[in-house]
C-alpha positions in Angstrom: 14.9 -19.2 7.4 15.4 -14.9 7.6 14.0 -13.6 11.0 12.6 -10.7 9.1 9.0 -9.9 9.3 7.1 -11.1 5.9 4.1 -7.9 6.0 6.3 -4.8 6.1 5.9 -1.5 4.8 8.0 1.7 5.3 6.5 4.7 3.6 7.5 8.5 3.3 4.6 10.6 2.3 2.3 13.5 2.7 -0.9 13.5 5.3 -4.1 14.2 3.8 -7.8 13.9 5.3 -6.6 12.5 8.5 -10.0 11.4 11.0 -9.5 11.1 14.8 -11.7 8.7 16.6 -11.4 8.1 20.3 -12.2 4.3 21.8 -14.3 4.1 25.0 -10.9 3.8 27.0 -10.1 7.1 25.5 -7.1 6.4 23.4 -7.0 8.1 19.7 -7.5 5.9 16.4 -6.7 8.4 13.3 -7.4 7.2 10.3 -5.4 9.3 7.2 -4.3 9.0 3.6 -0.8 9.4 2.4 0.3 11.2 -0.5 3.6 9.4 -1.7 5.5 10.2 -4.7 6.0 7.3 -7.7 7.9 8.8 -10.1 7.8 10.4 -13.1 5.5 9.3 -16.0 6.8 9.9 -19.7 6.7 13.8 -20.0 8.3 14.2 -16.8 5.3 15.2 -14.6 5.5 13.6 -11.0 3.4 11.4 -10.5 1.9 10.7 -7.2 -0.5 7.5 -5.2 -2.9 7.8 -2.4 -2.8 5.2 0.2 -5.1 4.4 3.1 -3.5 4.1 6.7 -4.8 3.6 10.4 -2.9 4.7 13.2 -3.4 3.7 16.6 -2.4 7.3 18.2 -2.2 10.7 17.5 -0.7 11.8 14.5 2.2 14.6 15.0 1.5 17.8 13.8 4.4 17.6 10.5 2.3 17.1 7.6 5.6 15.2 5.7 6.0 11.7 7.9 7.8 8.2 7.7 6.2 5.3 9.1 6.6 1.6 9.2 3.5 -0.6 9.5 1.9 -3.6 7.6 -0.8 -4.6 5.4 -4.2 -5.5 6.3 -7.5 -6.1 4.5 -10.5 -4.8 6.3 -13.5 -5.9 5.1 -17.5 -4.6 5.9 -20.6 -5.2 4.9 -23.1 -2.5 3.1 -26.3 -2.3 1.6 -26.2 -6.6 2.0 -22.7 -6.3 -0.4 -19.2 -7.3 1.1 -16.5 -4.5 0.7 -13.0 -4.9 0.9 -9.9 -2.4 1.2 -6.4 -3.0 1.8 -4.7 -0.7 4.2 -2.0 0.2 6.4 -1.6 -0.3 10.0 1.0 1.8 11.3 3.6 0.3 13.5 5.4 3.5 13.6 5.2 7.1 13.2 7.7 10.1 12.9 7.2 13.5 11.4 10.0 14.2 8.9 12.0 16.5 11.4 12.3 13.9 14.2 9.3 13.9 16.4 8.5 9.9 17.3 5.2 8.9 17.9 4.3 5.4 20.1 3.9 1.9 18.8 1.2 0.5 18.6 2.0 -2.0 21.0 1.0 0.4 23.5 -2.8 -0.6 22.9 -4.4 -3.6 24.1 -7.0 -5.3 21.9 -10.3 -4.1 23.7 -9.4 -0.2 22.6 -9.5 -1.3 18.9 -12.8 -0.9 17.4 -13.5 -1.8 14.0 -13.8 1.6 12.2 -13.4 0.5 7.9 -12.6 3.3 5.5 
Protein backbone atom coordinates (compact mmCIF):
# COMPACT_ATOMS: atom_id res chain seq x y z
CA UNK A 1 0.00 0.00 0.00
CA UNK A 2 1.53 3.74 -1.33
CA UNK A 3 2.17 6.05 1.75
CA UNK A 4 0.84 8.87 -0.29
CA UNK A 5 -1.95 10.85 0.88
CA UNK A 6 -5.47 9.82 -0.99
CA UNK A 7 -7.23 13.89 -0.87
CA UNK A 8 -4.49 15.92 -2.51
CA UNK A 9 -4.61 18.88 -4.48
CA UNK A 10 -1.82 21.20 -5.84
CA UNK A 11 -3.11 24.20 -7.71
CA UNK A 12 -1.50 27.24 -9.51
CA UNK A 13 -3.89 30.02 -9.97
CA UNK A 14 -5.04 33.61 -9.72
CA UNK A 15 -6.62 35.14 -6.26
CA UNK A 16 -9.90 36.70 -6.63
CA UNK A 17 -12.49 37.97 -3.83
CA UNK A 18 -10.41 36.83 -1.08
CA UNK A 19 -12.45 37.43 2.76
CA UNK A 20 -10.42 37.67 5.99
CA UNK A 21 -12.04 36.62 9.11
CA UNK A 22 -10.29 36.53 12.41
CA UNK A 23 -11.21 33.64 15.15
CA UNK A 24 -11.66 34.78 18.80
CA UNK A 25 -7.93 33.61 19.40
CA UNK A 26 -7.10 36.14 16.75
CA UNK A 27 -5.65 34.03 14.13
CA UNK A 28 -6.76 34.87 10.27
CA UNK A 29 -9.22 32.46 8.23
CA UNK A 30 -9.29 33.96 4.44
CA UNK A 31 -11.52 32.57 2.41
CA UNK A 32 -10.72 33.19 -1.63
CA UNK A 33 -11.39 31.96 -5.13
CA UNK A 34 -8.84 30.88 -7.54
CA UNK A 35 -8.73 31.55 -11.11
CA UNK A 36 -6.90 28.54 -12.75
CA UNK A 37 -6.36 28.09 -16.39
CA UNK A 38 -7.92 24.70 -18.25
CA UNK A 39 -7.02 24.97 -21.52
CA UNK A 40 -8.10 25.92 -24.62
CA UNK A 41 -11.66 25.22 -26.01
CA UNK A 42 -12.01 24.67 -29.86
CA UNK A 43 -11.26 28.27 -31.35
CA UNK A 44 -8.34 28.57 -29.27
CA UNK A 45 -9.76 31.00 -26.55
CA UNK A 46 -8.32 30.05 -22.96
CA UNK A 47 -10.48 28.86 -21.01
CA UNK A 48 -10.41 29.36 -17.40
CA UNK A 49 -12.40 27.65 -13.77
CA UNK A 50 -13.16 29.30 -10.47
CA UNK A 51 -12.54 27.23 -7.47
CA UNK A 52 -13.41 27.89 -3.89
CA UNK A 53 -10.53 27.72 -1.18
CA UNK A 54 -10.16 28.35 2.72
CA UNK A 55 -6.97 29.23 4.12
CA UNK A 56 -6.16 29.11 7.59
CA UNK A 57 -3.66 32.33 7.56
CA UNK A 58 -2.95 35.22 5.77
CA UNK A 59 -2.79 35.13 2.24
CA UNK A 60 0.65 36.80 0.76
CA UNK A 61 0.23 39.84 -1.07
CA UNK A 62 1.29 38.01 -4.98
CA UNK A 63 -1.96 37.73 -6.50
CA UNK A 64 -0.45 34.50 -8.86
CA UNK A 65 0.10 31.55 -5.92
CA UNK A 66 0.65 27.66 -5.74
CA UNK A 67 -0.81 25.88 -2.96
CA UNK A 68 -1.29 22.32 -1.89
CA UNK A 69 -4.32 21.41 0.22
CA UNK A 70 -7.27 18.89 0.04
CA UNK A 71 -10.89 18.53 -0.60
CA UNK A 72 -13.59 19.08 1.72
CA UNK A 73 -17.44 19.31 1.61
CA UNK A 74 -18.93 21.90 3.83
CA UNK A 75 -22.29 21.73 4.22
CA UNK A 76 -25.03 24.42 6.00
CA UNK A 77 -28.32 24.83 6.37
CA UNK A 78 -30.61 27.90 4.91
CA UNK A 79 -34.04 28.90 4.70
CA UNK A 80 -34.76 24.97 6.28
CA UNK A 81 -32.77 23.61 2.87
CA UNK A 82 -29.33 21.78 3.22
CA UNK A 83 -26.44 23.28 0.99
CA UNK A 84 -23.43 21.71 0.05
CA UNK A 85 -20.06 22.98 -1.59
CA UNK A 86 -16.89 21.29 -2.17
CA UNK A 87 -13.84 23.24 -1.42
CA UNK A 88 -10.25 23.55 -0.75
CA UNK A 89 -8.50 23.56 2.42
CA UNK A 90 -5.16 24.84 1.94
CA UNK A 91 -2.33 22.92 3.40
CA UNK A 92 0.15 25.28 1.82
CA UNK A 93 0.60 28.57 0.42
CA UNK A 94 3.37 30.35 -1.66
CA UNK A 95 3.06 33.41 -3.84
CA UNK A 96 4.53 32.66 -7.29
CA UNK A 97 7.90 34.45 -6.54
CA UNK A 98 8.84 32.46 -3.38
CA UNK A 99 7.25 33.98 -0.38
CA UNK A 100 5.98 30.71 1.94
CA UNK A 101 3.17 31.04 4.02
CA UNK A 102 2.54 28.57 7.36
CA UNK A 103 0.71 25.25 7.44
CA UNK A 104 -2.07 24.82 8.65
CA UNK A 105 -0.82 22.73 11.28
CA UNK A 106 -0.05 25.68 13.07
CA UNK A 107 -3.79 25.99 14.28
CA UNK A 108 -5.41 24.06 16.84
CA UNK A 109 -9.10 22.97 16.38
CA UNK A 110 -10.81 25.56 18.76
CA UNK A 111 -9.52 28.70 16.29
CA UNK A 112 -11.55 27.07 13.43
CA UNK A 113 -14.95 28.29 13.16
CA UNK A 114 -17.35 27.07 10.76
CA UNK A 115 -17.50 29.98 8.21
CA UNK A 116 -19.38 28.11 4.59
CA UNK A 117 -19.10 29.92 1.37
Amino acid sequence: MSNLQKNFVNLSGYIYNPQEFTTKSGKSITKFGMKIWCGKDKDGKSKYDFINLKYFGKLPEAKEIDLAGHLVVESYIKDNIIHKNTIVIVDKIASLDGEEQKDIDEFEDDDIEDLAF
